[in-house]
C-alpha distance (Angstrom), angle and dihedral (degrees) to the residues before:
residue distance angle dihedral
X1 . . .
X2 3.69 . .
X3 3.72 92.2 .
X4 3.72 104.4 52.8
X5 3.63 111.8 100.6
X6 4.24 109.3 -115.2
X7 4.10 106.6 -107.9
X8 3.73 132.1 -153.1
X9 3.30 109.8 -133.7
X10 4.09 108.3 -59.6
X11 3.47 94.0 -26.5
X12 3.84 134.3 49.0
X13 3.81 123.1 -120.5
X14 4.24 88.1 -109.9
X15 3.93 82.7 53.9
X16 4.22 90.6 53.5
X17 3.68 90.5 57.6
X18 3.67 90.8 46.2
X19 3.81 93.5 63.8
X20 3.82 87.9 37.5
X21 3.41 86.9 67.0
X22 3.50 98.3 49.6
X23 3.43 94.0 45.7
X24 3.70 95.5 61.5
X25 3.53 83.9 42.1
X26 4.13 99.7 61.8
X27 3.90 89.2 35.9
X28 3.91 88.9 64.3
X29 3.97 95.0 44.9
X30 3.45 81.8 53.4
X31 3.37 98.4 48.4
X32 3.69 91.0 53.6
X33 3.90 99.9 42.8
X34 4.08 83.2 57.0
X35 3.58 88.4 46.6
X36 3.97 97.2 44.8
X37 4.20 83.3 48.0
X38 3.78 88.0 57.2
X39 3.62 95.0 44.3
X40 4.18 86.5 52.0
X41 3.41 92.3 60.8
X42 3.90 96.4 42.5
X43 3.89 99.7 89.7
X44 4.03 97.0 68.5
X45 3.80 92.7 56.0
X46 3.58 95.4 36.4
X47 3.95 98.2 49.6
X48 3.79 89.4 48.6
X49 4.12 92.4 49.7
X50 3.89 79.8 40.7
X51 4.20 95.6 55.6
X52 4.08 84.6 48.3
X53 3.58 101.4 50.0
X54 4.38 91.3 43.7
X55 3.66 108.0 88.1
X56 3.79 112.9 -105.6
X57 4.04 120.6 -108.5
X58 3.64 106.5 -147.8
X59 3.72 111.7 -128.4
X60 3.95 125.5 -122.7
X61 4.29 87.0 -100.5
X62 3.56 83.2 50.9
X63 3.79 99.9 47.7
X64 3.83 90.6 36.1
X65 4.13 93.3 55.5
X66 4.03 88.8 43.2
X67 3.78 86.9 50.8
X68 3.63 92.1 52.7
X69 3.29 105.1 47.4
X70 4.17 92.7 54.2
X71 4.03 90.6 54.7
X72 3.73 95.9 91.9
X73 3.77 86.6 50.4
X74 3.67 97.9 47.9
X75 3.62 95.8 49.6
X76 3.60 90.4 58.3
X77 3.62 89.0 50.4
X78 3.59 112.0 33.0
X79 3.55 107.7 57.4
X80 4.13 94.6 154.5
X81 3.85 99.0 117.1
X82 3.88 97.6 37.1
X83 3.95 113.8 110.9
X84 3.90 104.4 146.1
X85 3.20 117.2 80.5
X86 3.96 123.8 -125.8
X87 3.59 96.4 -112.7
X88 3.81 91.3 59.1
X89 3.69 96.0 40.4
X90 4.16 88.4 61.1
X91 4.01 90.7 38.8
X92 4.15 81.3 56.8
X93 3.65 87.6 46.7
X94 4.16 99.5 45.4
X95 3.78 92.5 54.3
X96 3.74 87.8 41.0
X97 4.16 86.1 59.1
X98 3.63 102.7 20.0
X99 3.97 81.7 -126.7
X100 3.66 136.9 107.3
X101 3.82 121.4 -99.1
X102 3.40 115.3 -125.8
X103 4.22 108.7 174.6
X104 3.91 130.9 9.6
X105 3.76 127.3 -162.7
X106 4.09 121.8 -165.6
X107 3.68 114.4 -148.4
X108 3.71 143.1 148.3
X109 4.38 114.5 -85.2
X110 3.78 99.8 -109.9
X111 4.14 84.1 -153.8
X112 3.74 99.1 68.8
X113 3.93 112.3 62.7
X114 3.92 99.0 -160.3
X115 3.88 93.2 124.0
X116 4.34 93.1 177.8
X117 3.93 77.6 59.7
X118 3.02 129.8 17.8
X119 3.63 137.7 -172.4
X120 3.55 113.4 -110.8
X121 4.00 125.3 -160.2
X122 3.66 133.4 178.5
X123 3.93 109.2 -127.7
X124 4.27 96.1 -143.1
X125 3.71 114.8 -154.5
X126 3.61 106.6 -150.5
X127 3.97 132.5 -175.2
X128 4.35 124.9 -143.0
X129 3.68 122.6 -150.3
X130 4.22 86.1 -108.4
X131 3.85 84.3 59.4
X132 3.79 95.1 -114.0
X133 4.09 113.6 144.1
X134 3.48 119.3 -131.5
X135 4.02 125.3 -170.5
X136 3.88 115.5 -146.6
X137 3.82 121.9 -167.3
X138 4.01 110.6 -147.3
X139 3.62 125.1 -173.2
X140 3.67 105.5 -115.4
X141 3.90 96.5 -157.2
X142 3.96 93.2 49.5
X143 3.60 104.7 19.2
X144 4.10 88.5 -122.5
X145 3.85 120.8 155.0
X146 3.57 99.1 -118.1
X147 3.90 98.2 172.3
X148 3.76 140.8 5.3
X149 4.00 119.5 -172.3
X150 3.38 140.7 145.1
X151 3.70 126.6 -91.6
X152 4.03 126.3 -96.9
X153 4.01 77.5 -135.3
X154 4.04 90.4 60.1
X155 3.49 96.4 -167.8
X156 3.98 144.7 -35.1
X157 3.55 104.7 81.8
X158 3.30 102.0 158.1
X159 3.36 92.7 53.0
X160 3.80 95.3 47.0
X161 3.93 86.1 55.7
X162 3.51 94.3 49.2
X163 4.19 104.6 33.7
X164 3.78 94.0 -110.8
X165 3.38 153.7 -16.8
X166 3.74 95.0 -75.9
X167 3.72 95.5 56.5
X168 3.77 100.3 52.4
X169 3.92 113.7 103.9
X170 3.75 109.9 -115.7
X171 3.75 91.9 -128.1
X172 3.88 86.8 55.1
X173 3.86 94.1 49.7
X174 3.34 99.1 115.1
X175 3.88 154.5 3.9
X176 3.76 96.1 -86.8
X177 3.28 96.6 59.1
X178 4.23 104.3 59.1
X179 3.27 137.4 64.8
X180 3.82 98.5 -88.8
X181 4.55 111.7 -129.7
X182 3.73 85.0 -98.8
X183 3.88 94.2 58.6
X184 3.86 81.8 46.0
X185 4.32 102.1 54.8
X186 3.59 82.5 43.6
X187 4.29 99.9 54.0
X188 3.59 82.3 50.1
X189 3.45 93.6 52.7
X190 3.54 93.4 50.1
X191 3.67 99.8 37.1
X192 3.93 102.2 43.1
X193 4.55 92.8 21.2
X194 3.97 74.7 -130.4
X195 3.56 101.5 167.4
X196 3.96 100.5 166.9
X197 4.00 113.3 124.8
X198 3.38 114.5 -93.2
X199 3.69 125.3 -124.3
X200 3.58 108.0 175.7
X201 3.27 133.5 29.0
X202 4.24 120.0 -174.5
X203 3.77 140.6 -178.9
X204 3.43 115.2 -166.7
X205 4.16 136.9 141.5
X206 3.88 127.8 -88.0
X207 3.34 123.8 171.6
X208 4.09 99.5 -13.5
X209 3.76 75.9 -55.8
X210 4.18 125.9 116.8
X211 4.05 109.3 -130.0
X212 3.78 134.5 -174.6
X213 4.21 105.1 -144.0
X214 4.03 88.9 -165.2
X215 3.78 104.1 -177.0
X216 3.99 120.9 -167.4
X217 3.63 141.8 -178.4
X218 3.89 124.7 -152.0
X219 4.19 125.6 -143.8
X220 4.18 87.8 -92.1
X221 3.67 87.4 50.9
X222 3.67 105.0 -106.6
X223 3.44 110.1 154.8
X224 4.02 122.1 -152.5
X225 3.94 129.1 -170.9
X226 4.09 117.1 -159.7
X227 3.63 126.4 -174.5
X228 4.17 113.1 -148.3
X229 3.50 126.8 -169.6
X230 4.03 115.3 -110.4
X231 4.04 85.2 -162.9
X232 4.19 101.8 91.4
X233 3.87 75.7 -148.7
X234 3.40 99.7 62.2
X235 3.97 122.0 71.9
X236 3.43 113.7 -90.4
X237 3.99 113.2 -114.6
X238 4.00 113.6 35.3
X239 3.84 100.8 -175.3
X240 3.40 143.5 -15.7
X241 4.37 139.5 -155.5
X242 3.13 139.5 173.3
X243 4.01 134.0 -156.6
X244 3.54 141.3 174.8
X245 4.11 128.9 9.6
X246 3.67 128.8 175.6
């Protein structure tokens, strides 16, 4: 027997670290097959946390509704461009309409993208004898008609001011008979020698009462809000205030 080799069991020692080997050797193809899975599946997750963490790039809608919503605010501001005065800007729109303007509203023309200088236009509201509202869109640098169309409001105004027909005064009734936003800019003119360029110009109801809110804004960027009388019976300017400057 001397010349048999001693055996452990079934297998010799040398045969032990054989399957040792092997062992190690399946546990780390295993290790990277479950590793390679995870790594397959990786992408999804990681292109979504990728999209949030990447600044967003607003898209035209997006820079289109931001745009509009600031116009109000840079017409007030940016008065640059704007040489004709509001009182000839509605005169161009009443002939245009044959009607009677009756608000104004200076803000930047959303259709020409030259933001260092923009176009600015006064938006006219303007009043027919048949009591429809029409909205004209002069050219506040050259005084040109640019648009005429009628109003989302169609027609009514008075009694959209005043809640119906039965609640309008009968010496308010109609276009004819109150001072017309022209005859407003210009009492304040007159009254106050306020000479800054208007931006807005509103008629609205107080107190059973028509009123112009005219608001203004001078070259150092004092801006000035004036209520008028609509009543020709009334005097002229109500109130006046001032804010700001700069």
């Amino acid at each position: 027997m001397g010349g048999e080799h001693p055996r452990t069991g079934w297998l010799t020692v040398g045969s032990w670290a054989v399957l040792g080997v092997c062992a190690l050797l399946v546990v780390g193809v295993l290790s990277v097959a479950g590793a390679g899975g995870a790594w397959a599946t990786e992408p999804e997750g990681s292109a979504d946390a990728l999209a949030d963490e990447q600044t967003h790039a607003p898209t035209d809608a997006e820079t289109h509704a931001s745009t509009d919503a600031g116009v109000t605010q840079q017409g007030a501001n940016n008065t640059t461009n704007v040489t004709i005065p509001v009182v000839e800007a509605m005169g161009a729109a009443g002939n245009e309409t044959n009607g009677t303007p009756v608000g104004a509203e200076l803000s930047r023309d959303t259709n020409v993208t030259d933001l260092e200088r923009p176009t600015m236009i006064y938006r006219i509201d303007v009043l027919l004898p048949n009591d429809s509202i029409f909205v004209v869109d002069v050219n506040a640098t050259d005084g040109s008609v640019r648009e005429v169309r009628q109003s989302e409001n169609g027609s009514g105004l008075f009694d959209g001011l005043f809640g119906g027909d039965e609640g309008v005064p009968t010496e308010q009734a109609e276009a004819s008979s109150i001072r017309s936003a022209i005859e407003a800019v210009e009492l304040l003119r007159n009254q106050t020698g306020e000479n800054a360029t208007v931006t807005s110009v509103e008629l609205s109801e107080q107190d059973g009462q028509l009123r112009y809110t005219i608001e203004t804004v001078s070259g150092e960027g004092i801006q000035s809000t004036a209520v008028v009388a609509a009543n020709p019976d009334e005097d002229g300017v109500l109130t006046t205030e001032a804010e700001g400057g700069g």
